[in-house]
PyMOL CGO cylinders between C-alpha atoms (Angstrom):
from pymol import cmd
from pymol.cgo import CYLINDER

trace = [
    CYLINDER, 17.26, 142.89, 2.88, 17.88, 139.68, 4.34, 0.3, 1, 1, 1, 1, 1, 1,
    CYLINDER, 17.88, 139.68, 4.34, 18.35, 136.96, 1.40, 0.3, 1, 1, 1, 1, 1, 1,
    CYLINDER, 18.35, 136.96, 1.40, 17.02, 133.13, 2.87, 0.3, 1, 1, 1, 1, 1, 1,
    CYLINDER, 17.02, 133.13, 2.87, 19.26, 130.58, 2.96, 0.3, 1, 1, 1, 1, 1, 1,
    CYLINDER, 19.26, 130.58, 2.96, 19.36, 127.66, 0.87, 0.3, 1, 1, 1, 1, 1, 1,
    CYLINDER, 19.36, 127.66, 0.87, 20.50, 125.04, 2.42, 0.3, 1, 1, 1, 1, 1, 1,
    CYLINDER, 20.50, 125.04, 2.42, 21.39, 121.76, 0.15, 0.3, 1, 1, 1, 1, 1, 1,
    CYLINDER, 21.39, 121.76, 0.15, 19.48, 118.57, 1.84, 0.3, 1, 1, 1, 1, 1, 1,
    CYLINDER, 19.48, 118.57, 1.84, 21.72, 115.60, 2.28, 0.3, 1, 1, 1, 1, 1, 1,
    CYLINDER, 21.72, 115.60, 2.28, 21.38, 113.21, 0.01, 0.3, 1, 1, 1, 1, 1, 1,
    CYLINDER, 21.38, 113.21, 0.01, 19.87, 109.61, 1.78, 0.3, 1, 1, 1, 1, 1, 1,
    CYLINDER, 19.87, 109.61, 1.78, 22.98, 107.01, 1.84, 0.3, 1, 1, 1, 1, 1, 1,
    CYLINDER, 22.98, 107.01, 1.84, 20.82, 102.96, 0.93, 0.3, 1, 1, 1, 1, 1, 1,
    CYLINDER, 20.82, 102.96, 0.93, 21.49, 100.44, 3.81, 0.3, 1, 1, 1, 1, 1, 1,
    CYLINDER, 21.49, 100.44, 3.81, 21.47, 96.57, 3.29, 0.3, 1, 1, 1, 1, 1, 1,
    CYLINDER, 21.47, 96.57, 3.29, 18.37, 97.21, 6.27, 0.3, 1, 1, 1, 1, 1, 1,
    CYLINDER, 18.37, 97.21, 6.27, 15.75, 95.67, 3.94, 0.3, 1, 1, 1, 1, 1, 1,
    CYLINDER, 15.75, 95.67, 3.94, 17.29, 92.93, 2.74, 0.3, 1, 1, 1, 1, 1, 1,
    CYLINDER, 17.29, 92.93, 2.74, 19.10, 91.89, 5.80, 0.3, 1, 1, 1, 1, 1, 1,
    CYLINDER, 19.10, 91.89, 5.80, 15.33, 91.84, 7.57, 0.3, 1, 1, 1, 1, 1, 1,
    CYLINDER, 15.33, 91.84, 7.57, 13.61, 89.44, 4.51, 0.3, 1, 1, 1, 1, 1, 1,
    CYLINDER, 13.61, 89.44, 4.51, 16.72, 87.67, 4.20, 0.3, 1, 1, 1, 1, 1, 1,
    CYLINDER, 16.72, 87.67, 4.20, 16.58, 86.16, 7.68, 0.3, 1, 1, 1, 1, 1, 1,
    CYLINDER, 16.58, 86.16, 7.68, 13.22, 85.67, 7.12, 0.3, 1, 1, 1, 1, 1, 1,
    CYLINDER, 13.22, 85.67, 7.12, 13.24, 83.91, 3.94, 0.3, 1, 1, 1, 1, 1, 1,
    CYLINDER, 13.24, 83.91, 3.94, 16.16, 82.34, 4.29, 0.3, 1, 1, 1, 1, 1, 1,
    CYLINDER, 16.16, 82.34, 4.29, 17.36, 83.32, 0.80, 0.3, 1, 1, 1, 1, 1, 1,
    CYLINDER, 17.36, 83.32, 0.80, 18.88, 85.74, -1.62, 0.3, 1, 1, 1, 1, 1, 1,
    CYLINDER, 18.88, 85.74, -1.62, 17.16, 89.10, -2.17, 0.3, 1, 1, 1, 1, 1, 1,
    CYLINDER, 17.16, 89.10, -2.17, 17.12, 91.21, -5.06, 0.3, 1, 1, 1, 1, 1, 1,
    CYLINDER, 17.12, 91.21, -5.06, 16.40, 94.72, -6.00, 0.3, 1, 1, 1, 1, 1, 1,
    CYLINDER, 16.40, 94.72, -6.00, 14.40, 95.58, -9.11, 0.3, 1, 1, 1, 1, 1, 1,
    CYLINDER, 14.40, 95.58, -9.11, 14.08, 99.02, -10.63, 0.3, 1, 1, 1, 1, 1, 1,
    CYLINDER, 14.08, 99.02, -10.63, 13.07, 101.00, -13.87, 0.3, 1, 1, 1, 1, 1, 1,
    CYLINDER, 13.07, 101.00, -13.87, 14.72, 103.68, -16.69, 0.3, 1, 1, 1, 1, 1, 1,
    CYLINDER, 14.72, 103.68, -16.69, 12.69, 105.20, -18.89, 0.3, 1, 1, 1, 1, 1, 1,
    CYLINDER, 12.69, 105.20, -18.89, 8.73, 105.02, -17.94, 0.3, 1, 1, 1, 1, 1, 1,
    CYLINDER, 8.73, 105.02, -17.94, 8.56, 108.89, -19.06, 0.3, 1, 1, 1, 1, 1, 1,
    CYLINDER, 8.56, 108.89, -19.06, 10.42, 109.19, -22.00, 0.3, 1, 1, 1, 1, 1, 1,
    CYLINDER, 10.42, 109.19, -22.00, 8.75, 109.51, -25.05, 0.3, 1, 1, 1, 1, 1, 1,
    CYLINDER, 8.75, 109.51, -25.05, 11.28, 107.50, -27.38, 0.3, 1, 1, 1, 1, 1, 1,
    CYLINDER, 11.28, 107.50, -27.38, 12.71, 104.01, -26.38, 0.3, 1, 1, 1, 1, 1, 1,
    CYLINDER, 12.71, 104.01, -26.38, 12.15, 101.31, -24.69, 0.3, 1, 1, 1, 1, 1, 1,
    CYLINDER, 12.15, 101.31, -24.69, 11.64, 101.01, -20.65, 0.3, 1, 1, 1, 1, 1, 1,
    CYLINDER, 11.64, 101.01, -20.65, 14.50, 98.69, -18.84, 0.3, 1, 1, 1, 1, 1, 1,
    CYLINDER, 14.50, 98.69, -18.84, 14.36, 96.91, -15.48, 0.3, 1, 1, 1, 1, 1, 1,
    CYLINDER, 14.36, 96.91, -15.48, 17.37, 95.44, -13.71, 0.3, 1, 1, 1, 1, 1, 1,
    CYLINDER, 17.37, 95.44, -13.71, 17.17, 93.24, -10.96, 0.3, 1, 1, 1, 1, 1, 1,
    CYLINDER, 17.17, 93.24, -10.96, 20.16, 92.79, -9.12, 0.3, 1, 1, 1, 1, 1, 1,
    CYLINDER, 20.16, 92.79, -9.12, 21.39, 90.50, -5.93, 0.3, 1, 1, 1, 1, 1, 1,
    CYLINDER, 21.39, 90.50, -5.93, 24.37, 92.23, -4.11, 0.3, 1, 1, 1, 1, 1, 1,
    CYLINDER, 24.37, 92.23, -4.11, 26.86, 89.92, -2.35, 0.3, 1, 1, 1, 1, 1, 1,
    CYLINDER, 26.86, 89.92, -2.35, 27.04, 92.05, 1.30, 0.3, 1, 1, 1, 1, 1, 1,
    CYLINDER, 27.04, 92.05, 1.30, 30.38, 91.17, 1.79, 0.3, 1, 1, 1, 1, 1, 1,
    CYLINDER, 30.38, 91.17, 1.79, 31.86, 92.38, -1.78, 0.3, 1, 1, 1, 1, 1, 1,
    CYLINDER, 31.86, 92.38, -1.78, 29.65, 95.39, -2.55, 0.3, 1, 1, 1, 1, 1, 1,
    CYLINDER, 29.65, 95.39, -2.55, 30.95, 98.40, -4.75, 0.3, 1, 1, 1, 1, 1, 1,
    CYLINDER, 30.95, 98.40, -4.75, 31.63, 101.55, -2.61, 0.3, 1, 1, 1, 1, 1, 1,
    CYLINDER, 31.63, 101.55, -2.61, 29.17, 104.65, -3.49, 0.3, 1, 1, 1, 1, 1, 1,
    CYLINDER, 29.17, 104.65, -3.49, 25.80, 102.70, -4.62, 0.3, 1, 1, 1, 1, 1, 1,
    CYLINDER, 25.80, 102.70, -4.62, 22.97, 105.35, -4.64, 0.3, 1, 1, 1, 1, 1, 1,
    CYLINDER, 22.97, 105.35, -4.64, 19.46, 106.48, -6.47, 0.3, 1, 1, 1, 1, 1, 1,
    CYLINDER, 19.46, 106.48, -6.47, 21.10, 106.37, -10.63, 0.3, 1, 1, 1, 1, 1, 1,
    CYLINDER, 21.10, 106.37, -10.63, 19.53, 110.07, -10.44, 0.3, 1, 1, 1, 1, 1, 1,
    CYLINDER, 19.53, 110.07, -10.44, 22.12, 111.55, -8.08, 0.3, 1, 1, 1, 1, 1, 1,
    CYLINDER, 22.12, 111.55, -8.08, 24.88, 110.08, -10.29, 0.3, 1, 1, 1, 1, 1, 1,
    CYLINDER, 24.88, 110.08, -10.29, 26.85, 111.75, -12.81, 0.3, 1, 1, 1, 1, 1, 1,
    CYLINDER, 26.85, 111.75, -12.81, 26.97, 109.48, -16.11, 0.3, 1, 1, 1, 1, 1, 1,
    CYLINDER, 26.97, 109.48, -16.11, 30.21, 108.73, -15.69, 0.3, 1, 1, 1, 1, 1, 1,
    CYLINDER, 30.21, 108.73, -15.69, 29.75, 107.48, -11.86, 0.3, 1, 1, 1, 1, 1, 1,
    CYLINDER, 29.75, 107.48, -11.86, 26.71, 105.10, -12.95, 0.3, 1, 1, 1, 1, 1, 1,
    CYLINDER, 26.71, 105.10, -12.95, 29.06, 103.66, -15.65, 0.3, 1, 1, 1, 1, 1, 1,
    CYLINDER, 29.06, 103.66, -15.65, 31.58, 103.37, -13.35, 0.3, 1, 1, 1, 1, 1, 1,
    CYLINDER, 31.58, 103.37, -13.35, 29.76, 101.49, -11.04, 0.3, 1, 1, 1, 1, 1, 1,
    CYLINDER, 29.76, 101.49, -11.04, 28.14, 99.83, -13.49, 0.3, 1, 1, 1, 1, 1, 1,
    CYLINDER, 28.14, 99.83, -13.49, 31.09, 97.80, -14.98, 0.3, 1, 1, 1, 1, 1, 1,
    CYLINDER, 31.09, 97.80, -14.98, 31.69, 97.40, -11.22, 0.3, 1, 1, 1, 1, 1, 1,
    CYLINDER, 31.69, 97.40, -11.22, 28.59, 95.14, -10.34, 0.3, 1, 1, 1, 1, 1, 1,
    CYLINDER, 28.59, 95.14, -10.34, 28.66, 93.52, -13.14, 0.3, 1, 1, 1, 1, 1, 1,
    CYLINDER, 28.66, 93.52, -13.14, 31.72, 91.90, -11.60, 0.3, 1, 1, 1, 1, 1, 1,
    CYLINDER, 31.72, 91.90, -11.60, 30.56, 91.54, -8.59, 0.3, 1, 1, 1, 1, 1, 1,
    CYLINDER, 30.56, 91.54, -8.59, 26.72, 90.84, -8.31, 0.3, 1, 1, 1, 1, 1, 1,
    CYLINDER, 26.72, 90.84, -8.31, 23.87, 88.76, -9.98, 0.3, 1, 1, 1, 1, 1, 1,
    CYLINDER, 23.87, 88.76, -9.98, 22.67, 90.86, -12.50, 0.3, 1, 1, 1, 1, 1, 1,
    CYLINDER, 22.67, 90.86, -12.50, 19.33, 90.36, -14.90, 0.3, 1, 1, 1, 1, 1, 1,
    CYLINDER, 19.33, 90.36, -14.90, 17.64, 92.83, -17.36, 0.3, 1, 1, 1, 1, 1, 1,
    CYLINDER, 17.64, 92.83, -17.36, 14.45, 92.84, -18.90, 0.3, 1, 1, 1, 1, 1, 1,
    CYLINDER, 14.45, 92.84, -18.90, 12.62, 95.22, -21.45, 0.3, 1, 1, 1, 1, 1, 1,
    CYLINDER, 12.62, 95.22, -21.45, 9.63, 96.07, -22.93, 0.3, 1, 1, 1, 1, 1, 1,
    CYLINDER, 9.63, 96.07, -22.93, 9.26, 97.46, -26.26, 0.3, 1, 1, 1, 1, 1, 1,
    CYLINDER, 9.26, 97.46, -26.26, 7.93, 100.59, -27.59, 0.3, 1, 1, 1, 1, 1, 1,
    CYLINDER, 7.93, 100.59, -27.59, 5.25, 98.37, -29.31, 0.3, 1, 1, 1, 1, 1, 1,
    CYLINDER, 5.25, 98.37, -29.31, 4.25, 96.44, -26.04, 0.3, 1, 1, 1, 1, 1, 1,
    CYLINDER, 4.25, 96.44, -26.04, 4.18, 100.01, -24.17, 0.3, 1, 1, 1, 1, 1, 1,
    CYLINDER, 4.18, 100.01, -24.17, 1.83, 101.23, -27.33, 0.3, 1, 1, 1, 1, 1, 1,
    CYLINDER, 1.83, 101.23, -27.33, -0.20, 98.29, -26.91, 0.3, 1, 1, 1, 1, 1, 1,
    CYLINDER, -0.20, 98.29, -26.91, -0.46, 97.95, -23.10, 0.3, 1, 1, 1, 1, 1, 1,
    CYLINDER, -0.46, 97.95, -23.10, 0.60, 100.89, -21.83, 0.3, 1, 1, 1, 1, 1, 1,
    CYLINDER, 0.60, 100.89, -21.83, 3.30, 102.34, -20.06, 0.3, 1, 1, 1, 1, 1, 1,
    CYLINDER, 3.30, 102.34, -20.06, 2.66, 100.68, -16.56, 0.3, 1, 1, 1, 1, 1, 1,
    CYLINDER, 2.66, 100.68, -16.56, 1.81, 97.46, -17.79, 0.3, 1, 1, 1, 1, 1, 1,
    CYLINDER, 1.81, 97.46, -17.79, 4.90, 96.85, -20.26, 0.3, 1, 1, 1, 1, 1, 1,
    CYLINDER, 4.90, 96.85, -20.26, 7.11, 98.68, -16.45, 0.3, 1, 1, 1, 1, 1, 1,
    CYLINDER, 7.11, 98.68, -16.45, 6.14, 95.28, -14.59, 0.3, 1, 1, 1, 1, 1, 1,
    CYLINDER, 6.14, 95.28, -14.59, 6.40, 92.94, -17.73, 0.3, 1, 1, 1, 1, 1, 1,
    CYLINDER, 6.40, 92.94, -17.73, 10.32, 94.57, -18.16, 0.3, 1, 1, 1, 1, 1, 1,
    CYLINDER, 10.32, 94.57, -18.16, 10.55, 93.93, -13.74, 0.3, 1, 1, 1, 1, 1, 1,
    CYLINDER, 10.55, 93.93, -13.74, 8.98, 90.55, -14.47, 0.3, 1, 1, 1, 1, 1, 1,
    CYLINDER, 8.98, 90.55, -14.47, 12.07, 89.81, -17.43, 0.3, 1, 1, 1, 1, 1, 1,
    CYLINDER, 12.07, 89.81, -17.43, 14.51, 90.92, -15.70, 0.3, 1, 1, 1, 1, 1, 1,
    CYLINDER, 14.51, 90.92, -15.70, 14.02, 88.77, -12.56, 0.3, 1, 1, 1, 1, 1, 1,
    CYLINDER, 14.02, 88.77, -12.56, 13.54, 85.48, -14.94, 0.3, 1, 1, 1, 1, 1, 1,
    CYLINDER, 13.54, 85.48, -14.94, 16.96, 86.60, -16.28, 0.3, 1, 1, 1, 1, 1, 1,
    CYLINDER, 16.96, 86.60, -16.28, 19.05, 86.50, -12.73, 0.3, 1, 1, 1, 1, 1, 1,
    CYLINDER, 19.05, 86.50, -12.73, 21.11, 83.39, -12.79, 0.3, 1, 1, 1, 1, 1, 1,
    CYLINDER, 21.11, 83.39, -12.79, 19.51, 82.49, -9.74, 0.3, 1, 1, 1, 1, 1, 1,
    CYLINDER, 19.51, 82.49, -9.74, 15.74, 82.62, -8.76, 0.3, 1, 1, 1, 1, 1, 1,
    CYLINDER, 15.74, 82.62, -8.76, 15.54, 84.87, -5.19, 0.3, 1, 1, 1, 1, 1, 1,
    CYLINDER, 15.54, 84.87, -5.19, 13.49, 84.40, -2.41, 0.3, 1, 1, 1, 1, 1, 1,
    CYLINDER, 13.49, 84.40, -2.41, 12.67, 87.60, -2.36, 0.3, 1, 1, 1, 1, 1, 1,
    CYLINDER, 12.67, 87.60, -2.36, 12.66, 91.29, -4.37, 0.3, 1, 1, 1, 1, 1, 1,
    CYLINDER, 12.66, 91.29, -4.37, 12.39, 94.59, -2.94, 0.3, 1, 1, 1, 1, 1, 1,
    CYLINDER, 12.39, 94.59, -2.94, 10.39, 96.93, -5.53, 0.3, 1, 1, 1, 1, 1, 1,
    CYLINDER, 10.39, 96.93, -5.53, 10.76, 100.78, -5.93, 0.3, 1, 1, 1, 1, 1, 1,
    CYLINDER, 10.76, 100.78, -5.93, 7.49, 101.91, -6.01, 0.3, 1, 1, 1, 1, 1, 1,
    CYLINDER, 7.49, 101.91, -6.01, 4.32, 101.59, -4.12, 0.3, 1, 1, 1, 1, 1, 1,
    CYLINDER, 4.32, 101.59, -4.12, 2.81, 98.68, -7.02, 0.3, 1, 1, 1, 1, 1, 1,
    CYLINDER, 2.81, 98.68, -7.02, 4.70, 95.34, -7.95, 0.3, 1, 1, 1, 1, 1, 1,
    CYLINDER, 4.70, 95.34, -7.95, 4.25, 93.52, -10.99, 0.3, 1, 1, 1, 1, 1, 1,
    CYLINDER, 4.25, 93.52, -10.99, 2.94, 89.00, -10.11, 0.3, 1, 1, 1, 1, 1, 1,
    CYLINDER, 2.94, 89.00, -10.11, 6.60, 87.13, -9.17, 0.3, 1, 1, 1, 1, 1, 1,
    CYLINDER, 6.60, 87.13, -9.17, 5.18, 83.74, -8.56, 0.3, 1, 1, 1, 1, 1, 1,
    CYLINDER, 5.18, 83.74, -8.56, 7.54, 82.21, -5.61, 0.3, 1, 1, 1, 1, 1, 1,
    CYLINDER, 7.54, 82.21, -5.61, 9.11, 85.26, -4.84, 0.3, 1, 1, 1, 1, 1, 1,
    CYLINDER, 9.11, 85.26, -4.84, 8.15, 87.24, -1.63, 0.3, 1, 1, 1, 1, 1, 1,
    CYLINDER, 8.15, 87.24, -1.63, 7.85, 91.02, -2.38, 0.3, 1, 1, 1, 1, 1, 1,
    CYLINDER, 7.85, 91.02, -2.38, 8.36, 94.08, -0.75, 0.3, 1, 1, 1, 1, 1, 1,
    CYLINDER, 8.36, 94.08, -0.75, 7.68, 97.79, -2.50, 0.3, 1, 1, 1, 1, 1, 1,
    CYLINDER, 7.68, 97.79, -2.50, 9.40, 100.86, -0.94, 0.3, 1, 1, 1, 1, 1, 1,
    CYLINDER, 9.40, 100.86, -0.94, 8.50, 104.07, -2.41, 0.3, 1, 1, 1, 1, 1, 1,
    CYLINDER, 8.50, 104.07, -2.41, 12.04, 105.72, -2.97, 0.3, 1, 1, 1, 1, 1, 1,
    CYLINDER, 12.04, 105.72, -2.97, 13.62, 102.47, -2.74, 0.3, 1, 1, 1, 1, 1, 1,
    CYLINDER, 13.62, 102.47, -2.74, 16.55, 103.51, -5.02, 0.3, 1, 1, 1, 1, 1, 1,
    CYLINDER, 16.55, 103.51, -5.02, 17.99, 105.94, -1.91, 0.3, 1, 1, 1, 1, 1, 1,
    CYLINDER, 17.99, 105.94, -1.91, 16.58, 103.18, 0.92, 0.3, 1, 1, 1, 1, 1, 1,
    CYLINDER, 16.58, 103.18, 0.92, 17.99, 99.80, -0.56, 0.3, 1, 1, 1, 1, 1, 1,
    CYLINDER, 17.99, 99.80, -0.56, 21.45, 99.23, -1.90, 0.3, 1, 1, 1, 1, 1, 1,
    CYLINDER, 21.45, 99.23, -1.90, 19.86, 96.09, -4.08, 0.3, 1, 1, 1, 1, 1, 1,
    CYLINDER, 19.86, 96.09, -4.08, 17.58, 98.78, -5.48, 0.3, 1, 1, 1, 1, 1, 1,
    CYLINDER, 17.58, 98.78, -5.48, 19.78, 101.39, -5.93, 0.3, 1, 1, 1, 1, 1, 1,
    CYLINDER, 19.78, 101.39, -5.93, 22.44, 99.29, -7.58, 0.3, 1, 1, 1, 1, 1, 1,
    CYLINDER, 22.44, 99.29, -7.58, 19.22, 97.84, -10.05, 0.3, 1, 1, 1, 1, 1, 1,
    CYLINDER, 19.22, 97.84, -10.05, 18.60, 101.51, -10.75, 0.3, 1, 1, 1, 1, 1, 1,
    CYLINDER, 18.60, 101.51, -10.75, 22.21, 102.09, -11.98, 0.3, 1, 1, 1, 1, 1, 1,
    CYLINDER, 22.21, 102.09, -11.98, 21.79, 99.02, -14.14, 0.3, 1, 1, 1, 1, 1, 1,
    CYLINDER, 21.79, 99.02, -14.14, 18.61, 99.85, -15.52, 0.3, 1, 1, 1, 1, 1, 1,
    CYLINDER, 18.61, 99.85, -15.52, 19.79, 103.38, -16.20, 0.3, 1, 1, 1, 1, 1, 1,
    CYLINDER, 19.79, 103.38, -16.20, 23.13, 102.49, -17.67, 0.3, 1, 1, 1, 1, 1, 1,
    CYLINDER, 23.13, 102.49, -17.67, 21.40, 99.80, -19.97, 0.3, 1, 1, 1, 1, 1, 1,
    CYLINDER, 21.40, 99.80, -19.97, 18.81, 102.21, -21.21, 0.3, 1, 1, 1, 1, 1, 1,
    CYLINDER, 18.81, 102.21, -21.21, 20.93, 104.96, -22.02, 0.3, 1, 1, 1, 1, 1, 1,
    CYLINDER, 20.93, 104.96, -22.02, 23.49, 102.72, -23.68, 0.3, 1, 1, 1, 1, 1, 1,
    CYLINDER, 23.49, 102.72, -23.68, 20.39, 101.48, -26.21, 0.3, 1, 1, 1, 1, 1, 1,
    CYLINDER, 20.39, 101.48, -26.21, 19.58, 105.47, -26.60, 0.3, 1, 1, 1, 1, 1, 1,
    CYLINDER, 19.58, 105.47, -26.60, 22.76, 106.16, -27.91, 0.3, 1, 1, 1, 1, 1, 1,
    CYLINDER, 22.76, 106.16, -27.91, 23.35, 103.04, -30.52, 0.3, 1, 1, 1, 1, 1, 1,
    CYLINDER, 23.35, 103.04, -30.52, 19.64, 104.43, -31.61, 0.3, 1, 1, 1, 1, 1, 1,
    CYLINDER, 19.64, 104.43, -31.61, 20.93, 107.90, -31.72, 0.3, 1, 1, 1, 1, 1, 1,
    CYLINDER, 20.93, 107.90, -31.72, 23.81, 106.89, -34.08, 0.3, 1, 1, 1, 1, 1, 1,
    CYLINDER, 23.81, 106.89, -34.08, 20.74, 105.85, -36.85, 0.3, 1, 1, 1, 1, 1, 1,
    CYLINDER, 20.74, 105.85, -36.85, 18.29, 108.80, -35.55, 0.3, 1, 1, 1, 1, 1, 1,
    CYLINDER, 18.29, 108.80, -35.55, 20.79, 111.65, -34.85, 0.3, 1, 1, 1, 1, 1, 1,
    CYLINDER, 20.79, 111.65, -34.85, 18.39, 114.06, -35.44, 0.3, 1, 1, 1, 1, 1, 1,
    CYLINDER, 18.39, 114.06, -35.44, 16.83, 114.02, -31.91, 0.3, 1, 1, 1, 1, 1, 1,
    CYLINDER, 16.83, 114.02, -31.91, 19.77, 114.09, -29.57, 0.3, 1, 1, 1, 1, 1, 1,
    CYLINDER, 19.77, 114.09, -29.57, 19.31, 111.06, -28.10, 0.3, 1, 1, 1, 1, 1, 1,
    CYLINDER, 19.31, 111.06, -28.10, 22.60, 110.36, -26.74, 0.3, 1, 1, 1, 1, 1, 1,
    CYLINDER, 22.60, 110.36, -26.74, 22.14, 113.64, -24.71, 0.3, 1, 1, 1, 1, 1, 1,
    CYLINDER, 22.14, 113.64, -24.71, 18.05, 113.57, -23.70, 0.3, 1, 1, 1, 1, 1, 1,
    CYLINDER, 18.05, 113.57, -23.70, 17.84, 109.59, -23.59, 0.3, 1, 1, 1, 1, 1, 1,
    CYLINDER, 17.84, 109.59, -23.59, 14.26, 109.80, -25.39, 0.3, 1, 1, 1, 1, 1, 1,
    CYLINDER, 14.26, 109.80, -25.39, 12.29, 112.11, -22.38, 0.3, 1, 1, 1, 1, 1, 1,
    CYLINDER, 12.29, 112.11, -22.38, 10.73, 115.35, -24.13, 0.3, 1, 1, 1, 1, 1, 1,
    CYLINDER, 10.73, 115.35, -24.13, 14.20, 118.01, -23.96, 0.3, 1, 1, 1, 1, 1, 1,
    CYLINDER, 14.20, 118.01, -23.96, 13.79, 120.92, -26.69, 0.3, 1, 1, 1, 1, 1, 1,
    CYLINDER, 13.79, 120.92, -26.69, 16.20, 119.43, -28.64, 0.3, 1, 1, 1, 1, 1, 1,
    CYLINDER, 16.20, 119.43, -28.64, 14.12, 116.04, -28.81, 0.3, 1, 1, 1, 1, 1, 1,
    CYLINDER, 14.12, 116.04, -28.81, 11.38, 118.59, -29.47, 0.3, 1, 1, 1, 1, 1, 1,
    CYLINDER, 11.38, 118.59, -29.47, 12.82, 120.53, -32.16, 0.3, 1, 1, 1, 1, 1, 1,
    CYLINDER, 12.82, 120.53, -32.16, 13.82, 117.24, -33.91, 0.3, 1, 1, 1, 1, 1, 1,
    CYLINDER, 13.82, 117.24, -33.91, 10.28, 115.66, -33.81, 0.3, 1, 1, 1, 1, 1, 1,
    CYLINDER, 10.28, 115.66, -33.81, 8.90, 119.27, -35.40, 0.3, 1, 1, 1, 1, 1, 1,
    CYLINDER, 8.90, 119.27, -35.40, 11.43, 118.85, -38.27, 0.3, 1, 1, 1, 1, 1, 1,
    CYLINDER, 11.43, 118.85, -38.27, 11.93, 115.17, -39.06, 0.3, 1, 1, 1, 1, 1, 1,
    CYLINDER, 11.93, 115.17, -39.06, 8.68, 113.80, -37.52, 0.3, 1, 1, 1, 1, 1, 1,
    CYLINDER, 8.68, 113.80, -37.52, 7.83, 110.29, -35.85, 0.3, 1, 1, 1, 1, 1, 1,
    CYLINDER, 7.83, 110.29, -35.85, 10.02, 107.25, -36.13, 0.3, 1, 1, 1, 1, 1, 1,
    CYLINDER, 10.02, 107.25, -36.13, 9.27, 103.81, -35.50, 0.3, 1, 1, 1, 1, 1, 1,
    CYLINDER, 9.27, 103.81, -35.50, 11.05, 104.59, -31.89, 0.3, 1, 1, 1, 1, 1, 1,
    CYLINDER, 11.05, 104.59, -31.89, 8.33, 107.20, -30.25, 0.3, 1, 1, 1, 1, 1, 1,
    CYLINDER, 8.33, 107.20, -30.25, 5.71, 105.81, -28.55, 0.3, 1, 1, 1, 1, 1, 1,
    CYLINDER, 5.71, 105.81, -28.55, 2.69, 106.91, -30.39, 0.3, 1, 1, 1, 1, 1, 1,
    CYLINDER, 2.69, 106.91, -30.39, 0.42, 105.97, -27.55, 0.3, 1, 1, 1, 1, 1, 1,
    CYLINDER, 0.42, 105.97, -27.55, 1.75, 109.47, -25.32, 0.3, 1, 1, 1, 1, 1, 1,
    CYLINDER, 1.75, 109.47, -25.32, 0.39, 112.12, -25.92, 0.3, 1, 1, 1, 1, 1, 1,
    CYLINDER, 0.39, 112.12, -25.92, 2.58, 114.43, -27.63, 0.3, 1, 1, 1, 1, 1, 1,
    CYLINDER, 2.58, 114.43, -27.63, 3.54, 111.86, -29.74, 0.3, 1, 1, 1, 1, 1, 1,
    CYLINDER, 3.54, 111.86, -29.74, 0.08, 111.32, -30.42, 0.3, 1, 1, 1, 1, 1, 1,
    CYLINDER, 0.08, 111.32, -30.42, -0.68, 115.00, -31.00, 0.3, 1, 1, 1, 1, 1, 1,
    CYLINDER, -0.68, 115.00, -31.00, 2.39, 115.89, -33.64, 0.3, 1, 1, 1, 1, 1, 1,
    CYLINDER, 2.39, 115.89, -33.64, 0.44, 112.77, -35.60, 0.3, 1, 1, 1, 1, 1, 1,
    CYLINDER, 0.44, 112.77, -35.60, -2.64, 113.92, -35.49, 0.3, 1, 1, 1, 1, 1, 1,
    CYLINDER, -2.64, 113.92, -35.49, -1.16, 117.45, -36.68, 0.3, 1, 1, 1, 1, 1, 1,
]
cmd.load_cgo(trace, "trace")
């Protein structure tokens, strides 16, 4: 029997396409703005909004996802000498109490407030954009593996989050934070089944919600 072949599809390289395009057009820096953690069920969720200098970019930007830890550290520590840099969060009790996709745009919102300078326009992953009065957006669905500004924000995001996981982890190291980052692993699982709900878990999802009611 003839067994199919897999073949591995390559993984899409960001360009500086985007912003090179709204730059001439506005006439003024660009940033990328991304999210970490809109499915976990712990922590809170972290935006970074980032302006890359094109001339003095760090080599091997991509989508955070198709990183290994140690590669979005890496490069990490390596825009944060290099780039303008802001981060924003929203905390479990503002995702409770607004919800998950509300609390996404108010972290995008704080995170481009905290750039040290105010762009001309942002480039959004996604297909919805939170209000940036003054700013000219643009969403791209899969904009972390399309824009290098994006895909560098999604490294910061990431990197930020899961830095906050495991300082959380140290005080709650019953649910293997520093390993699952908050999202629903078995081990996160296990630990919610034995030690219940802390102050951390967003009660407003659903299985967070459920092991209360239980």
């Amino acid at each position: 029997m003839n067994r199919p072949i897999h073949r591995q599809m390559p993984i899409e390289e960001p360009t500086f396409d985007i912003e090179a395009r709204m730059t001439a057009a506005l006439n003024g820096p660009i940033a990328g703005v991304d999210e970490a953690g809109r499915g976990a069920w712990a922590g809170p969720v972290v935006a970074g909004a980032v302006i890359l200098d094109p001339k003095n970019t760090p080599v091997g930007l991509r989508d955070s996802k198709t990183l290994s830890e140690k590669k979005r550290e890496e490069l990490a520590k390596a825009l944060w000498a290099c780039a303008q840099i802001g981060v924003g969060e929203a905390t479990v009790e503002e995702i409770d109490q607004i919800g998950v996709g509300k609390a996404t745009y108010l972290a995008m919102q704080r995170a481009v407030a905290n750039l040290p300078l105010k762009p001309a326009g942002a480039i959004i992953d996604g297909l919805y954009a939170p209000s940036l009065p003054g700013i000219e957006i643009e969403t791209v669905v899969k904009g972390d593996s399309k824009s290098l500004s994006v895909a560098a924000a999604s490294i910061i995001a990431k990197t930020n989050r899961d830095g906050t996981m495991r300082e959380l982890a140290e005080t709650y190291e019953c649910y293997s934070w520093e390993r699952n980052k908050g999202y629903g692993a078995k081990a996160h699982q296990e630990g919610l089944g034995t030690h219940g709900v802390t102050p951390h878990h967003r009660t407003s999802f659903a299985p967070i919600k459920k092991l209360m009611r239980a």
